[in-house]
ZARO-130340 format. One line per 8 residues: number of its first residue (from 1); for each residue x, y, z of C-alpha. Coordinates in steps of 0.2 Angstrom, whole numbers, padded with zeros to 4 digits. Example, Ala and Ser with C-alpha at 12.3 -4.5 7.8 and 13.67 -1.06 7.14 Angstrom:
2
1 = 0062,-0022,0039  0068,-0005,0036
END
This chain:
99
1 = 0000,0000,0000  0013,0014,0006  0024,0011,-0012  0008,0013,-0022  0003,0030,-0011  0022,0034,-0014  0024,0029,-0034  0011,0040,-0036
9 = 0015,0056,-0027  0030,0053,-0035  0024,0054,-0052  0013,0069,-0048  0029,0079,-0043  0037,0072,-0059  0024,0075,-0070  0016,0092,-0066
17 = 0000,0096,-0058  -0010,0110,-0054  -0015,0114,-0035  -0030,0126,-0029  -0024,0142,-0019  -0037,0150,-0008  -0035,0168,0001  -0047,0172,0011
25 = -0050,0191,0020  -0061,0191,0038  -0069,0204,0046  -0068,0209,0066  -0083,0196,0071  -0072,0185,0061  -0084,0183,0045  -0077,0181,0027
33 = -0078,0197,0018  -0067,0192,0003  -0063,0174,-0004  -0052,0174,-0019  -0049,0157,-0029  -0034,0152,-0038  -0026,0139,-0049  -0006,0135,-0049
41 = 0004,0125,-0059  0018,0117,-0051  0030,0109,-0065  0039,0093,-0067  0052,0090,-0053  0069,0086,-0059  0072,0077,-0043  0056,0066,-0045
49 = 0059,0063,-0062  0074,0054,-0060  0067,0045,-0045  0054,0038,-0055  0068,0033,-0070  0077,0025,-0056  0062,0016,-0048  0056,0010,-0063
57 = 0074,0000,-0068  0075,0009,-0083  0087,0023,-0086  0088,0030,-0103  0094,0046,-0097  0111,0036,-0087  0125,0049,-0089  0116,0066,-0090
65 = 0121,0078,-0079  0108,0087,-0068  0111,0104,-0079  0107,0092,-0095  0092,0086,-0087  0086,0103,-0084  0089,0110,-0101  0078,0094,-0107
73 = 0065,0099,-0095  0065,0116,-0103  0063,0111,-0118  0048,0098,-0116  0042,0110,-0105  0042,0124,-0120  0033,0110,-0128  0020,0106,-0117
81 = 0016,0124,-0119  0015,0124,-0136  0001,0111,-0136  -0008,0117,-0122  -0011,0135,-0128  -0015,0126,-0147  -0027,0114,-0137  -0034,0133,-0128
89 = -0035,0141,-0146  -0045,0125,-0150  -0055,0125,-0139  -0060,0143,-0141  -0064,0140,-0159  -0079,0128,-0152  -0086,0138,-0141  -0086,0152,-0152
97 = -0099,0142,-0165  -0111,0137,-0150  -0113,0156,-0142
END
């Protein structure tokens, strides 16, 4: 049980994921008088990423140094983007016929 629960948090830190940040602003009878709602990304973790690799018993990135690894993480994540704001632009162009 413990290794699934930590294989997958690992893979969440080696993967990306988004996380909900909530601020909240009381008054003096301790009453919510502004709530603002947020969404942050948190990217991949160069750390976990390897963890993963060496957990996994596969390595194809055996030799890279942790600067190389970084630079490869840039770049996939410039990617990533890429798609994501193609995928937004897409997604836009749907709603934009149905309103």
């Amino acid at each position: 049980m413990r290794r699934k629960k930590i294989d997958s948090i690992l893979m969440k830190k080696a993967t990306g994921y988004f996380v909900e940040e909530k601020v909240e602003e009381y008054d003096r009878e301790n009453e919510v008088t502004k709530r603002k709602i947020s969404k942050k990304y948190i990217p991949p973790d160069t750390t976990a990423i390897k963890a993963v690799i060496e957990r996994s018993g596969e390595n194809p990135l055996e030799g890279y140094t942790d600067m190389q690894l970084e630079e490869l993480k840039k770049r996939l994540l410039s990617e990533l983007e890429k798609i994501n704001a193609k995928e937004a632009q897409d997604a836009g162009k749907q709603t934009d016929g149905k309103d």
